[in-house]
VOGU-3710 file (C-alpha; in Angstrom, 3 decimals, decimal comma):
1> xxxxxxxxxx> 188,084/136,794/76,475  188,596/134,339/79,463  185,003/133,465/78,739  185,283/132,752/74,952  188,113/130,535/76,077  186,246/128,012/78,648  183,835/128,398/75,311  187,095/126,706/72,873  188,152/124,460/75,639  184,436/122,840/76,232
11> xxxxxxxxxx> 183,677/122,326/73,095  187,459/120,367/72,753  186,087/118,587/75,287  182,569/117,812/74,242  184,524/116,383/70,939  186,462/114,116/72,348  183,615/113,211/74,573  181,734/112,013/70,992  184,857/110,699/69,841  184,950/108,634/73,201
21> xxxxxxxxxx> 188,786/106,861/71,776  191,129/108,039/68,398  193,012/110,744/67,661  192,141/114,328/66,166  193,674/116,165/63,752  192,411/119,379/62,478  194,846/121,808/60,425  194,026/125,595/59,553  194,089/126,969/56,424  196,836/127,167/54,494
31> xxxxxxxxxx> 197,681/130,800/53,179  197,239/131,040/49,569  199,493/133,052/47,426  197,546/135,785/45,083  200,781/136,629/42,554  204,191/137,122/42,828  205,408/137,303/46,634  201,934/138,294/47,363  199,039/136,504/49,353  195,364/136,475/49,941
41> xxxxxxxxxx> 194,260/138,054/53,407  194,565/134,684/55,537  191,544/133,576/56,793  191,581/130,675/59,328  189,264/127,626/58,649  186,573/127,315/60,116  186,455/124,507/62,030  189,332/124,960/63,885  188,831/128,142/65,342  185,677/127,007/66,131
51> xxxxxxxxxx> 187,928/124,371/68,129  190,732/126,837/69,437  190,080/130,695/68,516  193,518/130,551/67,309  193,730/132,425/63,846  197,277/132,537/62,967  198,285/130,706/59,877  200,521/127,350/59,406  198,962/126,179/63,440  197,165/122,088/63,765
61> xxxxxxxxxx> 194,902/120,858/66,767  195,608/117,397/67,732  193,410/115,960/70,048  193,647/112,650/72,109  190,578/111,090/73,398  191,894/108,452/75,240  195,595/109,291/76,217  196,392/106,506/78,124  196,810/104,087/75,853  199,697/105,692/74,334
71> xxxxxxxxxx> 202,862/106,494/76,011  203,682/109,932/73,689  201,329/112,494/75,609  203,120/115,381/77,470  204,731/114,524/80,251  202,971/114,548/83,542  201,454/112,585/86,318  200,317/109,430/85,595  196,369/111,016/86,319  196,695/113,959/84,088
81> xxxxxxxxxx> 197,932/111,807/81,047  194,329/109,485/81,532  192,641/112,224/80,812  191,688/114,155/77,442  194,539/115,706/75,867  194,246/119,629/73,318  197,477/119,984/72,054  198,714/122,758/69,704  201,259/122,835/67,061  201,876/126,174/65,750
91> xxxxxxxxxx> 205,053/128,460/64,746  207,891/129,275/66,576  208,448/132,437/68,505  210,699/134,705/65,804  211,072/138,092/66,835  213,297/138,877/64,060  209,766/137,605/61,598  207,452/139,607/63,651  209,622/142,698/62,519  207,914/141,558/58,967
101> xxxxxxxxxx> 205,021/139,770/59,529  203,957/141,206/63,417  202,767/139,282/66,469  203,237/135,727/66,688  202,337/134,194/69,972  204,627/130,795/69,356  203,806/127,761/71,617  204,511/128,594/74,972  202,180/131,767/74,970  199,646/130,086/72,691
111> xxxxxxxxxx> 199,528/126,954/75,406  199,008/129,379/78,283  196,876/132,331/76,484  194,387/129,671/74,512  194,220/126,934/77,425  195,741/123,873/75,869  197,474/121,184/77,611  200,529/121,371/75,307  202,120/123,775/72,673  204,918/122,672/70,186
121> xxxxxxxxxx> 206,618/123,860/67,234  204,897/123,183/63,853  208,029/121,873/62,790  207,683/119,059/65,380  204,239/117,915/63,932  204,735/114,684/61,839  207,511/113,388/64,710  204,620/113,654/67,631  201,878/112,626/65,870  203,543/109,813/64,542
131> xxxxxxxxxx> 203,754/109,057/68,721  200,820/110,183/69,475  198,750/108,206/66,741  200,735/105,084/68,578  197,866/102,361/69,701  195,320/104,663/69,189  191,935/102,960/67,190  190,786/105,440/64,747  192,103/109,151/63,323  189,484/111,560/62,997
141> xxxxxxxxxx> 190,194/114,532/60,698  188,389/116,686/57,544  188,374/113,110/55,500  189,205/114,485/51,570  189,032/118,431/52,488  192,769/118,353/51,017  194,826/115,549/48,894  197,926/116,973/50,863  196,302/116,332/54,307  195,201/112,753/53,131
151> xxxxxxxxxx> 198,857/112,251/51,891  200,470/113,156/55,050  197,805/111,221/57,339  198,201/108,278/55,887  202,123/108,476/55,512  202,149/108,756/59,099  199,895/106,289/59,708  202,343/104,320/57,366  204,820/104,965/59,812  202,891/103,526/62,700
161> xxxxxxxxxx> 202,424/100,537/61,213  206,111/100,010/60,679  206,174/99,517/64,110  203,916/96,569/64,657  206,744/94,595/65,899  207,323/96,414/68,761  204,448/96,067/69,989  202,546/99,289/68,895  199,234/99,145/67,165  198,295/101,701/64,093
171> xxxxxxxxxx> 194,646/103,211/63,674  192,656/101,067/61,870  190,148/103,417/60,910  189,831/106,770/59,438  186,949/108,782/60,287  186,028/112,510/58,972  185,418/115,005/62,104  183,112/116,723/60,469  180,734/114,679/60,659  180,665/115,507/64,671
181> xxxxxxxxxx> 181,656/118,720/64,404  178,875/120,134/61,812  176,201/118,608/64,508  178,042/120,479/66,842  178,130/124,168/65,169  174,678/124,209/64,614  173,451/125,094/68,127  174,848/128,260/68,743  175,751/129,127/72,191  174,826/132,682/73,979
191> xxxxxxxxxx> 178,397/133,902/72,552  178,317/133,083/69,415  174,785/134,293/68,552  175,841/137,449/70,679  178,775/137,558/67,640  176,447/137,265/65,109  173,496/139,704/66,646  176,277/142,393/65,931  177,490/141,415/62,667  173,818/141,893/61,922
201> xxxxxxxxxx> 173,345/145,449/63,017  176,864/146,415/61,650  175,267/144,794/58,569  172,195/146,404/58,544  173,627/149,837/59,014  175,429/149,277/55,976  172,244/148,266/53,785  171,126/152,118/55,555  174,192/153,866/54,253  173,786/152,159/50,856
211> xxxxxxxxxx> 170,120/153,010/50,135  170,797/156,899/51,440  174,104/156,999/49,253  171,989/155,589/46,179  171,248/158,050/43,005  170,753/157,892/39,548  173,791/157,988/37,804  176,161/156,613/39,844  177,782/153,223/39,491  176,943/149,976/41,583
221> xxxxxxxxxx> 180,391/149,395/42,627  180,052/152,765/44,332  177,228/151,567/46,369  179,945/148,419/47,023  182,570/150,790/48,347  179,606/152,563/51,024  178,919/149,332/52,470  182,641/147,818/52,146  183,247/151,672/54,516  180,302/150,722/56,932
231> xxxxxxxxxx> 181,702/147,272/57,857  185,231/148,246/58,402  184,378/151,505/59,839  182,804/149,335/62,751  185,162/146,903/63,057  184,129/143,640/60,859  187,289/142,080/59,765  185,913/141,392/56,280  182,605/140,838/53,764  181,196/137,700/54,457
241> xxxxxxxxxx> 181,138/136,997/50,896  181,592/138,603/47,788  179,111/141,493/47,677  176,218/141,427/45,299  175,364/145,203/43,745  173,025/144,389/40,756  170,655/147,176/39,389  167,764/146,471/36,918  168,406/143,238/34,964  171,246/142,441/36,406
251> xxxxxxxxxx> 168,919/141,277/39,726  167,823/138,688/38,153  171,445/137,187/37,998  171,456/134,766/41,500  175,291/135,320/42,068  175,932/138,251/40,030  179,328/140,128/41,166  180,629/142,390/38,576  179,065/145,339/40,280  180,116/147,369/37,266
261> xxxxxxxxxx> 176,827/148,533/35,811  175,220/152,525/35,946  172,482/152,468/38,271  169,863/153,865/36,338  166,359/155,834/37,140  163,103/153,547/37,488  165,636/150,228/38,244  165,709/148,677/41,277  168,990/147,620/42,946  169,289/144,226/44,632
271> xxxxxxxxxx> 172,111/144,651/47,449  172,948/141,153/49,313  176,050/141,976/51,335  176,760/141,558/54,915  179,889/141,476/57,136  182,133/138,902/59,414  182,541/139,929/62,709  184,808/137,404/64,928  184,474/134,401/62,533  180,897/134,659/62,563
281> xxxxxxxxxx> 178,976/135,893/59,117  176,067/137,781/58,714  173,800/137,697/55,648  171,167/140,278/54,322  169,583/141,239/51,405  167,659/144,391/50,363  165,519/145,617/47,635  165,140/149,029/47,584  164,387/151,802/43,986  167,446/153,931/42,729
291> xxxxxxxxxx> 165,174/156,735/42,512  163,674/156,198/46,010  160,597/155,576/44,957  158,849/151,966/43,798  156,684/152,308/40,727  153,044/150,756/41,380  154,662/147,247/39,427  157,471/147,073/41,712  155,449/147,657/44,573  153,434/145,093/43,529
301> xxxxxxxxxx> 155,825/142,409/43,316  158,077/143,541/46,318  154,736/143,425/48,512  154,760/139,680/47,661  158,039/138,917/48,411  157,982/141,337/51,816  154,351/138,759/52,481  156,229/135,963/52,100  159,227/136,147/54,055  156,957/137,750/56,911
311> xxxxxxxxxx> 155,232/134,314/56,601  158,531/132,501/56,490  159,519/134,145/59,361  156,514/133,451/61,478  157,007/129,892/60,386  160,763/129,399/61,800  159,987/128,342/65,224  160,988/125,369/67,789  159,621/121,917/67,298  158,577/123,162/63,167
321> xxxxxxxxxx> 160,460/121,244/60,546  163,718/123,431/58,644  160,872/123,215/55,733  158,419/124,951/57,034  159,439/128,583/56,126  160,086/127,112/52,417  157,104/126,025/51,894  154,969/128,809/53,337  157,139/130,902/51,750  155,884/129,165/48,434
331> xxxxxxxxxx> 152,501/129,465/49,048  152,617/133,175/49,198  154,673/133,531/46,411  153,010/131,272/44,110  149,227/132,999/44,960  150,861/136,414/44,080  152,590/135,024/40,846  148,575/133,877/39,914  147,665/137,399/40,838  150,228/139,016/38,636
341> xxxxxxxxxx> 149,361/136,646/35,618  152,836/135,270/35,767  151,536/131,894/36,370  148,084/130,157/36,334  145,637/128,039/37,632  145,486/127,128/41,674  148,334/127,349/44,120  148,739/123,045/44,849  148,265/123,461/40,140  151,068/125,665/40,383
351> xxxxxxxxxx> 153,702/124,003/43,199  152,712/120,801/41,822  153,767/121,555/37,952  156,876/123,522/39,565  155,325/126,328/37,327  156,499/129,024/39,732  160,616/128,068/39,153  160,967/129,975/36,208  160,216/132,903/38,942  162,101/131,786/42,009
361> xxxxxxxxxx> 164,534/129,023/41,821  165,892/128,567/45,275  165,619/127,559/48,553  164,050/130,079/51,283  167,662/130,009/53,232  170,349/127,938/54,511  172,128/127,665/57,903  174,311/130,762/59,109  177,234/130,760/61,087  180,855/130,838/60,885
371> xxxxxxxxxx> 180,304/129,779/57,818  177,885/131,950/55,329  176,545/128,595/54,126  177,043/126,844/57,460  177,506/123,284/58,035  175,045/120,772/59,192  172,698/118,160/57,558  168,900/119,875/56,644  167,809/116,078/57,004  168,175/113,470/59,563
381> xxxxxxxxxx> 166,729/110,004/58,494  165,508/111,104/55,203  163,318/113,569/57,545  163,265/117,371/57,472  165,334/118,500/60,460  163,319/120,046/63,584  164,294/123,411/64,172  165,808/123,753/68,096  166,805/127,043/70,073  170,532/128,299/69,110
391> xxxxxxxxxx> 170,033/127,187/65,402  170,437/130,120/63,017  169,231/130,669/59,617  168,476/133,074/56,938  165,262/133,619/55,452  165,568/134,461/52,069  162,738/134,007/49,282  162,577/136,673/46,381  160,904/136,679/42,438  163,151/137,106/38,983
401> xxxxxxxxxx> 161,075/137,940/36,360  163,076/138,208/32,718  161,452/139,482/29,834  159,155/136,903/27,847  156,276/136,674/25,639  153,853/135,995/28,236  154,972/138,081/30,844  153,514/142,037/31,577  156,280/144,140/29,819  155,636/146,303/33,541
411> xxxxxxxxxx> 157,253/143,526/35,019  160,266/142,651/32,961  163,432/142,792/34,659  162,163/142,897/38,415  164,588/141,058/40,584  163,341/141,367/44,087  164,975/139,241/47,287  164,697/140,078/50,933  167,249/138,389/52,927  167,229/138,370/56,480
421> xxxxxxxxxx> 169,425/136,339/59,476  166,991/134,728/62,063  167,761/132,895/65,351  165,859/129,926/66,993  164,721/130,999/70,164  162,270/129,340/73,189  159,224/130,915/72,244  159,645/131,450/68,161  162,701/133,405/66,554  164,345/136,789/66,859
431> xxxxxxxxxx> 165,441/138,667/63,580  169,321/139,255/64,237  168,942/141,616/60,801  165,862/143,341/61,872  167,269/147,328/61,730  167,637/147,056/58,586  164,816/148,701/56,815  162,448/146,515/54,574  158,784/147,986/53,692  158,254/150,163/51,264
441> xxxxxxxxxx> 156,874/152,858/53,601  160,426/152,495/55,293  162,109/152,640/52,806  161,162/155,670/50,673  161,253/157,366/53,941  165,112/156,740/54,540  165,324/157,383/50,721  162,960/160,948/50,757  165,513/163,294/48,919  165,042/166,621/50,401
//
């Protein structure tokens, strides 16, 4: 713990290092009611636990870059208030609450238990940061995230300029902290990759579960309920994202989440579920027959897919461009759409006309993190990124083939993706989601009904 808490308090500090003067503020999220007197299971946002580790609802960071030009910092030494200032605002200590709600650590405990310079009452927040924003040149917070938060900032700014006459200057910029933050997040330190290495595997082993639970017969949202076990079973706080169970034609649905379907005998079922362990998501996807065994078509077109990502894979390495797995990934794919008659002509004929889309319409992956779609620009300059250690990805390309006039009746309602998460290392990558099974030899095997 004491280590994931220098972790929170450096990168406060590496902030306001980029932020070099102004003022941070950077509110949780808000709990959100469901119906009637009930909520949604709170979820803290991301950025600032990735800020505090703090994941009690109704709490704000405020940080001060440059403390000395403003007289409303904690009380102290004159040295101490010069330098960067974390300050917490959270709720109050209420016993009689925690009788309903449970543990709340309240200010005092937060300060000591999370490292912050100063703890106050939620309740005090708008008084102190109307101080604290007090000659200060710029506020940096999520810039349009909520209409509420712009409201308040700017009524408090409002505030700050009431007081010109005495002498007190108001920000005269607004900038959004994301902007540093998101650059920030996507190096990974040893931690957080150690976080998401066993979300993975807790992952993974519920892809297993899943494909030896599968049979003809029973319904996807069954499979759902295996895997929803598996992740609470060892320990992941939640899905990562709403679990995708789709069976037969139903694969070729991207985002498909009814999960309500039979599973039925010669389909294929497209699971892409993984877990959140710590704040930190996971993301896999696997392929696999109801049956437990692939017919020769759907070996055929899974072998293409399994070729590509292999390819992708091989490509996501330091100093290669976050393209590179895309495009060899497209390569593959489009030479084994020629070979399966899906599309024609050469492979440059076929990326060039964009013929292979109506077979694969995304992009080979996106950024991983605490986020499932993690934050951070994929170009800098108008320039494909260049991958770096601690950068984390998935790898993700797949084929959707719906029934049409020209396509092999064989192949008709094949939906095929193989999704796994991959981490930039020294020498190349390592496959955070590698125990989960993904050739076809593998697969059957784990799937041989005896």
């Amino acid at each position: 713990m004491h280590n994931m808490i220098d972790s929170y308090s450096a990168r406060r500090h590496q902030l306001m290092a980029h932020m070099q003067q102004g003022i941070a503020v950077i509110p949780t999220a808000s709990e959100v009611r469901r119906n009637g007197d009930a909520h949604y299971p709170f979820r803290f946002d991301s950025y600032f636990h990735y800020l505090t580790g703090f994941d009690e609802a109704e709490a704000v960071l405020v940080l001060v870059a440059n403390p000395a030009s403003t007289g409303a910092v904690p009380q102290g030494d004159n040295e101490k208030n010069s330098a960067p200032q974390s300050i917490l605002f959270c709720l109050e200590k209420d016993h009689e609450r925690e009788i309903w709600d449970g543990f709340r650590y309240g200010p005092a405990a937060a300060r000591e238990k999370f490292g912050f310079d100063a703890a106050f009452p939620i309740s005090q927040l708008d008084e102190k940061l109307t101080e604290l924003m007090g000659n200060q040149n710029a506020i940096y917070y999520p810039l349009g995230l909520h209409d509420a938060w712009d409201k308040r900032v700017l009524a408090l700014r409002a505030k700050v300029l009431a007081q010109v006459r005495s002498g007190i200057a108001a920000p005269h910029a607004l900038q959004d902290v994301r902007f540093l933050l998101d650059e920030m997040r996507l190096i990974k330190d040893h931690l957080e990759i150690d976080a998401m290495r066993r979300a993975a595997n807790i992952s993974a082993a519920a892809h297993v579960r899943a494909m030896r639970a599968t049979r003809p017969g029973m319904m996807e949202y069954e499979i759902e309920a295996e895997l929803l076990y598996e992740f609470r079973k060892n320990g992941a706080q939640a899905p990562a994202y709403t679990s995708i169970v789709a069976s037969g034609a139903n694969a070729c649905v991207l985002h498909y989440i009814n999960n309500n379907a039979p599973l039925r005998d010669g389909d294929l079922l497209l699971i892409d579920a993984a877990c959140e362990l710590q704040g930190y998501a996971s993301d896999i996807t696997r392929t696999f027959p109801v049956n437990g065994k692939f017919t020769a078509a759907q070996k055929d077109v899974y072998e293409i897919v399994l070729a590509a990502q292999l390819a992708a894979i091989a490509a996501a390495r330091p100093t290669g461009y976050w393209n590179d797995p895309h495009d060899v990934a497209l390569r593959v794919l489009a030479q084994g759409f020629i070979d399966l008659k899906l599309c024609a002509g050469t492979v440059d004929a076929v990326l060039e006309s964009g013929d292979y889309k109506k077979f694969y319409m995304h992009r080979t992956g996106h950024w991983l993190g605490k986020d499932v779609h993690d934050v951070g620009a994929y170009k800098l300059a108008g320039k494909w990124r260049v991958l770096q250690p601690g950068m984390v990805l998935t790898v993700e390309p797949g084929c959707y083939i719906r029934p049409a006039d020209n396509v092999p009746q064989d192949l008709w309602n094949i939906g095929i993706r193989i999704e796994d998460d991959v981490v930039i290392t020294g020498q190349g990558c390592e496959v955070l989601s590698a125990a989960a099974p993904k050739t076809v030899a593998d697969i059957e095997a784990l799937m041989k009904r005896t």
